[in-house]
HTML snippet that shows the backbone in 3Dmol.js (N, CA, C, O; Angstrom):
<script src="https://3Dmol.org/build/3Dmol-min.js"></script>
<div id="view" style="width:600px;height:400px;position:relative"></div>
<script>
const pdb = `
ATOM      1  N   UNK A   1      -9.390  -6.363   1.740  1.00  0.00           N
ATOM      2  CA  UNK A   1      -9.533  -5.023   1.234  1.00  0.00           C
ATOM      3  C   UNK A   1      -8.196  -4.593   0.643  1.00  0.00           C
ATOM      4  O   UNK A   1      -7.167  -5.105   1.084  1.00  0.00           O
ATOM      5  N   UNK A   2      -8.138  -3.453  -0.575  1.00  0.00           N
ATOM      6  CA  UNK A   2      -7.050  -3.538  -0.890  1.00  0.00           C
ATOM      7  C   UNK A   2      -7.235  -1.822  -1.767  1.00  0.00           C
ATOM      8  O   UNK A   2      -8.277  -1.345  -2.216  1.00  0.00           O
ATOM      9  N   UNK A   3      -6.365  -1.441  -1.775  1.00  0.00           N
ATOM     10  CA  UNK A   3      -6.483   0.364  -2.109  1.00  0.00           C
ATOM     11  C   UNK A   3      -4.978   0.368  -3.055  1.00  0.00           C
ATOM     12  O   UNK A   3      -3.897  -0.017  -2.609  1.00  0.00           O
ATOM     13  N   UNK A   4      -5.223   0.920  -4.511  1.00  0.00           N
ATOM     14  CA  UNK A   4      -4.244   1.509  -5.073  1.00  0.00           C
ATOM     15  C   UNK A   4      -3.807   2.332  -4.831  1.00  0.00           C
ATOM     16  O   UNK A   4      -4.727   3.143  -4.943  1.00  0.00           O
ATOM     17  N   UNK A   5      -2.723   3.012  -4.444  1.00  0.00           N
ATOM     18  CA  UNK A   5      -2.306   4.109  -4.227  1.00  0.00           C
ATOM     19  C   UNK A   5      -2.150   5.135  -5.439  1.00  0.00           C
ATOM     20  O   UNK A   5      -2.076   4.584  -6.537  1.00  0.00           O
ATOM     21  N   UNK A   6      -2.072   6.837  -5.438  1.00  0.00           N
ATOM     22  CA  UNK A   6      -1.744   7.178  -6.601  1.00  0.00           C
ATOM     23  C   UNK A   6      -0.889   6.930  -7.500  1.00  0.00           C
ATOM     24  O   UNK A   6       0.015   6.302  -6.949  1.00  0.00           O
ATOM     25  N   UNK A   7      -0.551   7.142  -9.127  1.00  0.00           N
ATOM     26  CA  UNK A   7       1.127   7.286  -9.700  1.00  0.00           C
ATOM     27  C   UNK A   7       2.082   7.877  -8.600  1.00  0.00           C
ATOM     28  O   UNK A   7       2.011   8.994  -8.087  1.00  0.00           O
ATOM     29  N   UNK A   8       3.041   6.825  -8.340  1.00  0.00           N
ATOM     30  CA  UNK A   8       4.244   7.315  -7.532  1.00  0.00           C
ATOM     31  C   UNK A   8       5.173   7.335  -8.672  1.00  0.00           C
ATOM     32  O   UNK A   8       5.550   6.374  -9.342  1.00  0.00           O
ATOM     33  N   UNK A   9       5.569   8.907  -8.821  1.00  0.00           N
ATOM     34  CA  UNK A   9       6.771   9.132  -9.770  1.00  0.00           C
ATOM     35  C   UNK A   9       7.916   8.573  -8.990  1.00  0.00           C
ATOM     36  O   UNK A   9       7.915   8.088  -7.859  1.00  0.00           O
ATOM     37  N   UNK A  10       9.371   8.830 -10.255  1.00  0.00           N
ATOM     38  CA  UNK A  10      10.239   8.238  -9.792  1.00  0.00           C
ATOM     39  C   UNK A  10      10.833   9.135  -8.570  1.00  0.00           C
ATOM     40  O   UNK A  10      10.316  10.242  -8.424  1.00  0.00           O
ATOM     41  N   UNK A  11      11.971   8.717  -7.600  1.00  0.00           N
ATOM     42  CA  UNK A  11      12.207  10.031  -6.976  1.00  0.00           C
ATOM     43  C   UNK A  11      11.488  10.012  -5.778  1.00  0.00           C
ATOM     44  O   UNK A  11      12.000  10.988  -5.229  1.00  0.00           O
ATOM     45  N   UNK A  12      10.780   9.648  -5.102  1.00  0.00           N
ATOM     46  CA  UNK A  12       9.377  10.499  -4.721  1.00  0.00           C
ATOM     47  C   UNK A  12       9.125   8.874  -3.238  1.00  0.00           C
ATOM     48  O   UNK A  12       9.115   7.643  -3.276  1.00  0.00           O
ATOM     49  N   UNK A  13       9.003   9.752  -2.378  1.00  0.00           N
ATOM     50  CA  UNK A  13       8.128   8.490  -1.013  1.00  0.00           C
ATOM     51  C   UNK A  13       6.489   8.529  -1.175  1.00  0.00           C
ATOM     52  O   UNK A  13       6.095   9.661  -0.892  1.00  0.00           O
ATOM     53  N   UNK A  14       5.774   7.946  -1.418  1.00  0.00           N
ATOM     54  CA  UNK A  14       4.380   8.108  -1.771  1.00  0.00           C
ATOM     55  C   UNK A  14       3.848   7.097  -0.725  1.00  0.00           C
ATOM     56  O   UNK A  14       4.537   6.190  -0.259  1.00  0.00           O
ATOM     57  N   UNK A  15       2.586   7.335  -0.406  1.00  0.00           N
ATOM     58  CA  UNK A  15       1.320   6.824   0.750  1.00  0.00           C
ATOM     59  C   UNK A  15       0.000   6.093  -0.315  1.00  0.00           C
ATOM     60  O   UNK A  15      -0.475   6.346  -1.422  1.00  0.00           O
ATOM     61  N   UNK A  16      -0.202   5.157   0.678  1.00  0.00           N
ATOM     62  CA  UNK A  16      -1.365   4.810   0.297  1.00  0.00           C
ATOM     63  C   UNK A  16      -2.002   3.906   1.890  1.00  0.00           C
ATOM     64  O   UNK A  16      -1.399   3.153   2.655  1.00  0.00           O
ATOM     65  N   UNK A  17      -3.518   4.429   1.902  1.00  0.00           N
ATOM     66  CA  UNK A  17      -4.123   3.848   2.772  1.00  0.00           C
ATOM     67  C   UNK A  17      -5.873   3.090   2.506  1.00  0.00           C
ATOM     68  O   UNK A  17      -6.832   3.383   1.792  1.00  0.00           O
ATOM     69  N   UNK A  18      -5.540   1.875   3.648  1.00  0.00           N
ATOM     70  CA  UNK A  18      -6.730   1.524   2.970  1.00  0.00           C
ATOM     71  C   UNK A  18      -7.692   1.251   3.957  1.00  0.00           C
ATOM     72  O   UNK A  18      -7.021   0.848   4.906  1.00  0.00           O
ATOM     73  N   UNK A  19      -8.964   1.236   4.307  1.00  0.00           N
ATOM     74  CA  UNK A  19      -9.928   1.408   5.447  1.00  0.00           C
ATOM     75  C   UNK A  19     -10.802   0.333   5.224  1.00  0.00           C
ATOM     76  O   UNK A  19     -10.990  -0.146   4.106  1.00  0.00           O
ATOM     77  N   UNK A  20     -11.464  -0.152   6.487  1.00  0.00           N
ATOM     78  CA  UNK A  20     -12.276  -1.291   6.636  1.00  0.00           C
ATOM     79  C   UNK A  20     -13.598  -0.988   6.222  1.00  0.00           C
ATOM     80  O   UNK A  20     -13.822   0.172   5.876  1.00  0.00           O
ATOM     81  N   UNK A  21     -14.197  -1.533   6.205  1.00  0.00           N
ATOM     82  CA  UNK A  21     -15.655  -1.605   6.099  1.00  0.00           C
ATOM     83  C   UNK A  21     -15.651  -0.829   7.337  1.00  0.00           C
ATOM     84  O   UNK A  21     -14.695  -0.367   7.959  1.00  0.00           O
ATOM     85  N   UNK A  22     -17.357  -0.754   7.661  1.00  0.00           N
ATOM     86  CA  UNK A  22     -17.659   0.294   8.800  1.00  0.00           C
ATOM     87  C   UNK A  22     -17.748  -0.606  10.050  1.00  0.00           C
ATOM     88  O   UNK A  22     -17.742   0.225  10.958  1.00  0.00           O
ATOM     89  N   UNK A  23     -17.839  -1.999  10.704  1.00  0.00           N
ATOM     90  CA  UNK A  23     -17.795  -2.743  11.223  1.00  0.00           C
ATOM     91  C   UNK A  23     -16.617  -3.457  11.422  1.00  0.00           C
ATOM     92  O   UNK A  23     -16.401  -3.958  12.525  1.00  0.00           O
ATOM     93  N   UNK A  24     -15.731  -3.585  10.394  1.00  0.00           N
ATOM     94  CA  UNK A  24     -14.439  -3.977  10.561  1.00  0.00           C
ATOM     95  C   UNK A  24     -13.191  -3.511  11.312  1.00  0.00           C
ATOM     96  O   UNK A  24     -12.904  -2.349  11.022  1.00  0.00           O
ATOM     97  N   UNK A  25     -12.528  -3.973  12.021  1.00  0.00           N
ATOM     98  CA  UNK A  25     -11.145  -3.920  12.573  1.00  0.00           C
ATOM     99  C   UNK A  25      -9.589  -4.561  11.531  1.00  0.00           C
ATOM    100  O   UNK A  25      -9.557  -5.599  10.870  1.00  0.00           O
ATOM    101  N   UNK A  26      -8.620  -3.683  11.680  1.00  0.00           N
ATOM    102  CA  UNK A  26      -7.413  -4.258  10.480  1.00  0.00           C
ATOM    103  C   UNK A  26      -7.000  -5.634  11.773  1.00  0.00           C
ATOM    104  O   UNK A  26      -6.794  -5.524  12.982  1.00  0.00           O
ATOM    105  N   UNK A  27      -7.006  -6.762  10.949  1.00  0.00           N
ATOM    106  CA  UNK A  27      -6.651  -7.849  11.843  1.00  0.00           C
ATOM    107  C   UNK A  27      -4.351  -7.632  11.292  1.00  0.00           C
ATOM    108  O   UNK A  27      -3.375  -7.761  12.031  1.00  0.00           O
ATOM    109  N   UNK A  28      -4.425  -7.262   9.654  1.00  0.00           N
ATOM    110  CA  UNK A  28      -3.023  -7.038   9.422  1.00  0.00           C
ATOM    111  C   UNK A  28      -3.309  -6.680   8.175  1.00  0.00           C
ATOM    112  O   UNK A  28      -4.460  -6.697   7.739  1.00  0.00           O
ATOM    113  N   UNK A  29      -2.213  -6.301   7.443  1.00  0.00           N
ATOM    114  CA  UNK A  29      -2.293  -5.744   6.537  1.00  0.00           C
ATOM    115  C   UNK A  29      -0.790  -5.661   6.022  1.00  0.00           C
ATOM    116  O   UNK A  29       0.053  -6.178   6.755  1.00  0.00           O
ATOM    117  N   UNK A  30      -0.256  -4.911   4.536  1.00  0.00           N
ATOM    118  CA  UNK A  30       0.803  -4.921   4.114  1.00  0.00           C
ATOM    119  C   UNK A  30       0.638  -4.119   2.890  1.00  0.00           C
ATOM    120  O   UNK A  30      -0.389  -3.451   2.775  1.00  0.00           O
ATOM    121  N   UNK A  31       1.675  -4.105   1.811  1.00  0.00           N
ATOM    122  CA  UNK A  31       2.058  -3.441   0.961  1.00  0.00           C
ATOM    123  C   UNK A  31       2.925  -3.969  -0.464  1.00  0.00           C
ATOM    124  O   UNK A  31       3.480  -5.065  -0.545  1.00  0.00           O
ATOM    125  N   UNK A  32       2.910  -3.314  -1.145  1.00  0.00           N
ATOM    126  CA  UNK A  32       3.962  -3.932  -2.841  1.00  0.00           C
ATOM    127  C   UNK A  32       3.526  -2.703  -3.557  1.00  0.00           C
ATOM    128  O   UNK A  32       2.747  -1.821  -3.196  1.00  0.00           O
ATOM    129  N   UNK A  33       4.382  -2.884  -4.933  1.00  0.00           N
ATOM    130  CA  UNK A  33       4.424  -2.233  -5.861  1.00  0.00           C
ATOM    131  C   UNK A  33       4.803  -2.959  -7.007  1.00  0.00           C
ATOM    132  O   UNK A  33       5.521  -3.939  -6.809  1.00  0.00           O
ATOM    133  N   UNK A  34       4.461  -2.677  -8.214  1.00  0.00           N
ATOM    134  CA  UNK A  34       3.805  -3.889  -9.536  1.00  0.00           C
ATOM    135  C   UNK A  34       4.732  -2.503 -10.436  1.00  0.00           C
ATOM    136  O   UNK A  34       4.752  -1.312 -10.125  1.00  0.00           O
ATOM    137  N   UNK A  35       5.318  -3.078 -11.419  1.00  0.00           N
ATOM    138  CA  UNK A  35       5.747  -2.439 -12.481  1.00  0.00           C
ATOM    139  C   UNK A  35       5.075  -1.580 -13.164  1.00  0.00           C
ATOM    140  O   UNK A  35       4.173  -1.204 -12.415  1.00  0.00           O
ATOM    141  N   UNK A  36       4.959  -0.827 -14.578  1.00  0.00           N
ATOM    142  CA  UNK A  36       4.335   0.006 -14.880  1.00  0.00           C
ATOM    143  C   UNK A  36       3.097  -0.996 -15.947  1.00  0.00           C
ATOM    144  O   UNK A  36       1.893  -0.848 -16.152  1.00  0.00           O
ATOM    145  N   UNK A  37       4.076  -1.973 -16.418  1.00  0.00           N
ATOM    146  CA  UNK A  37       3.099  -2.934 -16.882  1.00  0.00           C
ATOM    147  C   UNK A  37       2.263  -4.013 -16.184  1.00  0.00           C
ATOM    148  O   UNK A  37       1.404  -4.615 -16.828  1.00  0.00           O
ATOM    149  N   UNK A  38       2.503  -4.299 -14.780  1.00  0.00           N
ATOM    150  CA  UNK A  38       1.544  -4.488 -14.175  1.00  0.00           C
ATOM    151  C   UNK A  38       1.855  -6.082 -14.027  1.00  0.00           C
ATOM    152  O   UNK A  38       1.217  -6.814 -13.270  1.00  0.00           O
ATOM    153  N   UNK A  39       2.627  -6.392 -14.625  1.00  0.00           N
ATOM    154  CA  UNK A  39       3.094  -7.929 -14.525  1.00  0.00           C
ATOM    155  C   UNK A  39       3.826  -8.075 -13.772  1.00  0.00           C
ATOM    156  O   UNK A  39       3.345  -9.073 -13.236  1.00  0.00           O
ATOM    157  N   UNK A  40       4.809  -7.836 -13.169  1.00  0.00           N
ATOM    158  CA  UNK A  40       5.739  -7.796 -11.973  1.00  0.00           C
ATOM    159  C   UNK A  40       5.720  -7.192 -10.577  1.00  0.00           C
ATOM    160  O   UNK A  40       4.858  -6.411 -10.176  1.00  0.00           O
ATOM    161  N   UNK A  41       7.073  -7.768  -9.670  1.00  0.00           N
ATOM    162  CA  UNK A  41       6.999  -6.798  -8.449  1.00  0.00           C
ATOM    163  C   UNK A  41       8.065  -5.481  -9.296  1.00  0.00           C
ATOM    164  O   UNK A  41       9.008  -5.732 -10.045  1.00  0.00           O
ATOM    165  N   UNK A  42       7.728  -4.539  -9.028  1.00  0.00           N
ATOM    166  CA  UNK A  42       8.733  -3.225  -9.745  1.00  0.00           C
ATOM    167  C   UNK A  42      10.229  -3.415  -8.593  1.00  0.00           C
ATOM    168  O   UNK A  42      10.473  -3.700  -7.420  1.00  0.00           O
ATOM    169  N   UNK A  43      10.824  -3.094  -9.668  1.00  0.00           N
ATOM    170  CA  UNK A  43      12.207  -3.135  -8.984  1.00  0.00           C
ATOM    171  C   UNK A  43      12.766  -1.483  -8.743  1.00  0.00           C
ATOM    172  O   UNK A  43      12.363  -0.454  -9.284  1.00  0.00           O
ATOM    173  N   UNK A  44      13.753  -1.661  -7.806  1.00  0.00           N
ATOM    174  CA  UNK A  44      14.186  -0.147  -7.150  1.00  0.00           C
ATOM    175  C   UNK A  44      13.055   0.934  -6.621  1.00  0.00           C
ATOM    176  O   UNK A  44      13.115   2.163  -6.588  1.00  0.00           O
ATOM    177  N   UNK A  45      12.157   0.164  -6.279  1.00  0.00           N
ATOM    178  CA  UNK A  45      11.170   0.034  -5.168  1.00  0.00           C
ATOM    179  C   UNK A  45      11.258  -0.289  -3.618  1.00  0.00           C
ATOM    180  O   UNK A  45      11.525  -1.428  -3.234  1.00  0.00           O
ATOM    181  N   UNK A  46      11.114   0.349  -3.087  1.00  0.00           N
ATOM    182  CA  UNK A  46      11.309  -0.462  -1.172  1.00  0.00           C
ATOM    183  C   UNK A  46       9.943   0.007  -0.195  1.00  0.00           C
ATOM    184  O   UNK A  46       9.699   1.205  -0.047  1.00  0.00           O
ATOM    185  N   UNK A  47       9.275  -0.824   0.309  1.00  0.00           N
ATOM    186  CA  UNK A  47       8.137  -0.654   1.047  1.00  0.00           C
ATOM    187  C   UNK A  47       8.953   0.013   2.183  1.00  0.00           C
ATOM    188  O   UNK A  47       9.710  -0.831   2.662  1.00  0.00           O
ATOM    189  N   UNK A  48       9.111   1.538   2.950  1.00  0.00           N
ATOM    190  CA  UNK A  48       9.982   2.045   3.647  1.00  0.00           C
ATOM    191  C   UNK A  48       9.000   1.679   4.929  1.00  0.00           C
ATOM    192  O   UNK A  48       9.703   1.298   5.865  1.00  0.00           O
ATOM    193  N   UNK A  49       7.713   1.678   5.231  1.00  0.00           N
ATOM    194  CA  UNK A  49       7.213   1.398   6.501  1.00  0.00           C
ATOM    195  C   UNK A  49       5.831   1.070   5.972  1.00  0.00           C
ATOM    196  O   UNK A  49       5.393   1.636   4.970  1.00  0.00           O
ATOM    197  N   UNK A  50       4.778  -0.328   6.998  1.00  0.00           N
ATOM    198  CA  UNK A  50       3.925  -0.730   7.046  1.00  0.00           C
ATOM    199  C   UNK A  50       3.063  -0.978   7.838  1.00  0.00           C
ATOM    200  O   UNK A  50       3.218  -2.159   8.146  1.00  0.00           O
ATOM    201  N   UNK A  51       1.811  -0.358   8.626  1.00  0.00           N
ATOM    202  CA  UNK A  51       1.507   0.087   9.747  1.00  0.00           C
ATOM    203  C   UNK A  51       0.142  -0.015   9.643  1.00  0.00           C
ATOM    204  O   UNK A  51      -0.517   0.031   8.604  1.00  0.00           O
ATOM    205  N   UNK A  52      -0.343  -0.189  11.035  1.00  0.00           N
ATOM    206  CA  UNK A  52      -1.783  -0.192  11.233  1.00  0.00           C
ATOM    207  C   UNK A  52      -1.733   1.316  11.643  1.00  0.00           C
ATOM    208  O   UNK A  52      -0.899   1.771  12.425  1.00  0.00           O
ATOM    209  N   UNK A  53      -2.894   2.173  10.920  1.00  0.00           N
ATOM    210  CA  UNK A  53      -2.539   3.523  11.118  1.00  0.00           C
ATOM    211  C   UNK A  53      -4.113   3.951  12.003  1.00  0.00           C
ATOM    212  O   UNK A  53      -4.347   5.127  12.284  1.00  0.00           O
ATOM    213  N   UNK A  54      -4.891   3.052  12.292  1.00  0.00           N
ATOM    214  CA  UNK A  54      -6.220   3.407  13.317  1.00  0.00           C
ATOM    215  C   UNK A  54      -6.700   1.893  12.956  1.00  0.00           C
ATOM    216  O   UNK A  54      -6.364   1.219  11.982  1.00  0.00           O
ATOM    217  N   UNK A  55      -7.541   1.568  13.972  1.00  0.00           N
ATOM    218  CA  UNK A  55      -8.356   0.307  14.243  1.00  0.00           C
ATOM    219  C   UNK A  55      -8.730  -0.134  13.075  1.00  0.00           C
ATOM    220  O   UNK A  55      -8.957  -1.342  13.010  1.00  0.00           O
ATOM    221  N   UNK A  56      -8.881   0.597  11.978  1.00  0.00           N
ATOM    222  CA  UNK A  56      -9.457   0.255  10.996  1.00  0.00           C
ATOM    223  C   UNK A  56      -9.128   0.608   9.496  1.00  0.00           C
ATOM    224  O   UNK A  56      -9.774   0.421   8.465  1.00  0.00           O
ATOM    225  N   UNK A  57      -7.514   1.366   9.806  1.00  0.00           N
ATOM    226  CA  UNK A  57      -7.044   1.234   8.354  1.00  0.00           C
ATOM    227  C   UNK A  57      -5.660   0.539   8.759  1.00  0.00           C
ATOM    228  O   UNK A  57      -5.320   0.085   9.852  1.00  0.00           O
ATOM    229  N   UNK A  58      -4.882   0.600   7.399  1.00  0.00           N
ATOM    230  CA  UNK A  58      -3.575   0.257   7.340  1.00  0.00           C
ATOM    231  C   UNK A  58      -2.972   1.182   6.541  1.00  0.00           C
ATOM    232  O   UNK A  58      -3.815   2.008   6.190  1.00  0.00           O
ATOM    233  N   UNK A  59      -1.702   1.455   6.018  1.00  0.00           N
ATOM    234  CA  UNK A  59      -1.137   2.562   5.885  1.00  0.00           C
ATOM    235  C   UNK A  59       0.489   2.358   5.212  1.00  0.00           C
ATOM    236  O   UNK A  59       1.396   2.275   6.040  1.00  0.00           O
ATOM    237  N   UNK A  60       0.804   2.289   3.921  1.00  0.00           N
ATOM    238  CA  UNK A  60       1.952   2.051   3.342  1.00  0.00           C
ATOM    239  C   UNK A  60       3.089   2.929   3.047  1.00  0.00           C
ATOM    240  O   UNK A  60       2.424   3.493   2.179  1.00  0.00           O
ATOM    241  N   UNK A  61       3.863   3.357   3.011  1.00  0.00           N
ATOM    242  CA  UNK A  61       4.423   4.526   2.222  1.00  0.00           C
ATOM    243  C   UNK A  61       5.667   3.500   1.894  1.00  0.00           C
ATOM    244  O   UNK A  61       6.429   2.926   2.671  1.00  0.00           O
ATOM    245  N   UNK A  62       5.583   3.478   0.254  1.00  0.00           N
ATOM    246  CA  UNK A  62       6.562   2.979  -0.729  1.00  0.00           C
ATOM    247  C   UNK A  62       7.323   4.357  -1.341  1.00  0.00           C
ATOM    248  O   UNK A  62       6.945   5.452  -1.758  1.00  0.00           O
ATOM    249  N   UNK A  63       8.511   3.724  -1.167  1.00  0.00           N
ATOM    250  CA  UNK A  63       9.662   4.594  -1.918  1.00  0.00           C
ATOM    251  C   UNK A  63      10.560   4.506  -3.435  1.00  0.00           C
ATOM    252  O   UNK A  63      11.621   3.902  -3.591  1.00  0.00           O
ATOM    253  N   UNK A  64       9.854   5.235  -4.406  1.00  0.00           N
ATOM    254  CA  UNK A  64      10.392   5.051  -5.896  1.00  0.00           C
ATOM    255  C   UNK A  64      11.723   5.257  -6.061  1.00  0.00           C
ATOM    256  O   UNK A  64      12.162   6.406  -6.105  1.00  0.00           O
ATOM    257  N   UNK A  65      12.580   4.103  -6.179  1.00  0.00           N
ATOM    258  CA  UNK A  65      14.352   5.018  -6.976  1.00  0.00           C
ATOM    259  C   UNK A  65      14.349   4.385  -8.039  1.00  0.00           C
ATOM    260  O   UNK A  65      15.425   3.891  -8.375  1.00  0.00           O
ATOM    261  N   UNK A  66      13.188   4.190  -8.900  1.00  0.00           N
ATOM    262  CA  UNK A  66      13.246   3.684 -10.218  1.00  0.00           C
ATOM    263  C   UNK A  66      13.485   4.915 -11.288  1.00  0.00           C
ATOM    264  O   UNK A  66      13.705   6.061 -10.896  1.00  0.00           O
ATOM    265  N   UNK A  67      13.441   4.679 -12.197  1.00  0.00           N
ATOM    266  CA  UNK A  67      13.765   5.565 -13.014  1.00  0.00           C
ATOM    267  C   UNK A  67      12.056   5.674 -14.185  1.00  0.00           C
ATOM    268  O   UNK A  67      12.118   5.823 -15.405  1.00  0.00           O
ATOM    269  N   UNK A  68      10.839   5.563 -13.463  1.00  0.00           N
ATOM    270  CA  UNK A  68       9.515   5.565 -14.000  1.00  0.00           C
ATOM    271  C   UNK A  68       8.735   5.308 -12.958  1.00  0.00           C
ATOM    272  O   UNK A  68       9.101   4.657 -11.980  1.00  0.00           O
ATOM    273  N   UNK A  69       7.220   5.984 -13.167  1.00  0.00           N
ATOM    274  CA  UNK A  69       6.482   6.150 -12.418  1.00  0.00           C
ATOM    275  C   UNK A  69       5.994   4.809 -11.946  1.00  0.00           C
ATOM    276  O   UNK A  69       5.916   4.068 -12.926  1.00  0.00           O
ATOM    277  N   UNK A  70       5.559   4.071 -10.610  1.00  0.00           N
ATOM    278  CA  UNK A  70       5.041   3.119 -10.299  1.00  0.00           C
ATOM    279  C   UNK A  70       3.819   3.209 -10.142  1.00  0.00           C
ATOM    280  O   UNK A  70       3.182   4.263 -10.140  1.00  0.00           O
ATOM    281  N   UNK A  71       3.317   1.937  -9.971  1.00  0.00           N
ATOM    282  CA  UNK A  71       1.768   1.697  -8.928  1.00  0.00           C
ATOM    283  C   UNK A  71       2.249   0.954  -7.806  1.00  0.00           C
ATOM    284  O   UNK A  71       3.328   0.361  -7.783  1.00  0.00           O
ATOM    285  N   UNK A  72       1.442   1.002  -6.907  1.00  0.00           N
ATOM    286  CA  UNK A  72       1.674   0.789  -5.990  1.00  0.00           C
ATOM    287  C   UNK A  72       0.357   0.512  -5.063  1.00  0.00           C
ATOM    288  O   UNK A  72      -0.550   1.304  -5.321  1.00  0.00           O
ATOM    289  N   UNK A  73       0.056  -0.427  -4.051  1.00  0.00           N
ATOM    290  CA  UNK A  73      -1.123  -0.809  -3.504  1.00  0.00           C
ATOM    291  C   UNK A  73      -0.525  -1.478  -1.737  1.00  0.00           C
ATOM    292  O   UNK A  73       0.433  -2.113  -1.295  1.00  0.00           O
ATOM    293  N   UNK A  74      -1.784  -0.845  -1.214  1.00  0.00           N
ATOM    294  CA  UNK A  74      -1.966  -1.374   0.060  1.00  0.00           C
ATOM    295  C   UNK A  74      -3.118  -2.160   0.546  1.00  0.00           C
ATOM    296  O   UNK A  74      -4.300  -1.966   0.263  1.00  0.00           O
ATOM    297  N   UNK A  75      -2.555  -3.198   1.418  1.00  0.00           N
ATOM    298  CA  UNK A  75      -3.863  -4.268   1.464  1.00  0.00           C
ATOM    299  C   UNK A  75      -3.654  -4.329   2.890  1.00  0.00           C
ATOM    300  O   UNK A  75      -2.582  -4.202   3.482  1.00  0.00           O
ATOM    301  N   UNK A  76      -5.486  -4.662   3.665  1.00  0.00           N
ATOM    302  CA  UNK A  76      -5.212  -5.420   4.773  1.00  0.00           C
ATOM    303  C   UNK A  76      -6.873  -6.576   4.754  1.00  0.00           C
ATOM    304  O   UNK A  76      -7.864  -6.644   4.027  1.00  0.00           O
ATOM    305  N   UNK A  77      -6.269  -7.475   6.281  1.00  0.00           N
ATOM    306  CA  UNK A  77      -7.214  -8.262   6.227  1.00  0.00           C
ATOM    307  C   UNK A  77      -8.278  -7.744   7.349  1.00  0.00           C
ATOM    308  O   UNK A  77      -7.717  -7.344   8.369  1.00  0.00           O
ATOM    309  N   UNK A  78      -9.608  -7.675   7.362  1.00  0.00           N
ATOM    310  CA  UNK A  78     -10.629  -6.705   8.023  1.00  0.00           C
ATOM    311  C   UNK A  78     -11.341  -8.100   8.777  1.00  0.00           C
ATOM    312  O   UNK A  78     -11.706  -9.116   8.185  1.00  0.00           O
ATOM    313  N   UNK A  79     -11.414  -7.857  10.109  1.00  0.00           N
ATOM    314  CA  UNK A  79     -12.483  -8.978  10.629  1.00  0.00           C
ATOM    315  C   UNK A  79     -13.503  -7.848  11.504  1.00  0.00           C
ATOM    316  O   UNK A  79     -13.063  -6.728  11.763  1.00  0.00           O
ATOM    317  N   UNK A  80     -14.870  -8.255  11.917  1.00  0.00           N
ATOM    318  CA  UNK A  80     -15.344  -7.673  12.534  1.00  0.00           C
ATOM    319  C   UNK A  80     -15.469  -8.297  14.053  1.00  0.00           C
ATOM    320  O   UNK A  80     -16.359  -9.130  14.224  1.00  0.00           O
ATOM    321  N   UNK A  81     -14.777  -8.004  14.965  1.00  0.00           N
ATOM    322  CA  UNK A  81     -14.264  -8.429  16.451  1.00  0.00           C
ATOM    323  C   UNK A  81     -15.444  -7.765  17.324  1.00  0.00           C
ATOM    324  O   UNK A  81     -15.875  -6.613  17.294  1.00  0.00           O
ATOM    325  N   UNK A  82     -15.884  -9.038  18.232  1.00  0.00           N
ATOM    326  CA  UNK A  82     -16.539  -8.622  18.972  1.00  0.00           C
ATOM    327  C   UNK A  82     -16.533  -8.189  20.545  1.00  0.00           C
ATOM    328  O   UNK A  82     -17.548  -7.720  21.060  1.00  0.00           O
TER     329      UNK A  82
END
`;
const viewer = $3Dmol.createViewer("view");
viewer.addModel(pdb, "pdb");
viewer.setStyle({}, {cartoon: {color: "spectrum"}});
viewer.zoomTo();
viewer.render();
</script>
């Protein structure tokens, strides 16, 4: 599973979270941020914390000191545990 986060201007700590299916548990999960063109990792970027934020999401907050707005995405891996 994997969730874009909004435009993170420059400047700016921005969130993104991403949730399991309705059966699923976050087994792990993580974070990045891609340039504005979408081909790269963006630089003057820093994933500031990466967290399981309930049984069933995960939870990023990336920090922009670029000088342009990023994207930015959070992913985790979902198993359904019995």
């Amino acid at each position: 599973m994997s969730d874009t986060g909004p435009a993170c201007p420059n400047d700016t700590i921005c969130e993104a979270t991403v949730t399991c299916p309705d059966v699923g548990q976050v087994v792990t999960g993580g974070g990045g941020a891609i340039d504005p063109s979408g081909q790269a990792q963006a630089t003057n970027v820093s994933i500031q914390t990466s967290f399981p934020s309930a049984d069933n999401e995960w939870t990023v907050f990336a920090e922009n000191d670029s000088d342009t707005t990023i994207t930015y995405v959070a992913w985790a891996v979902c198993a359904t545990v019995a």
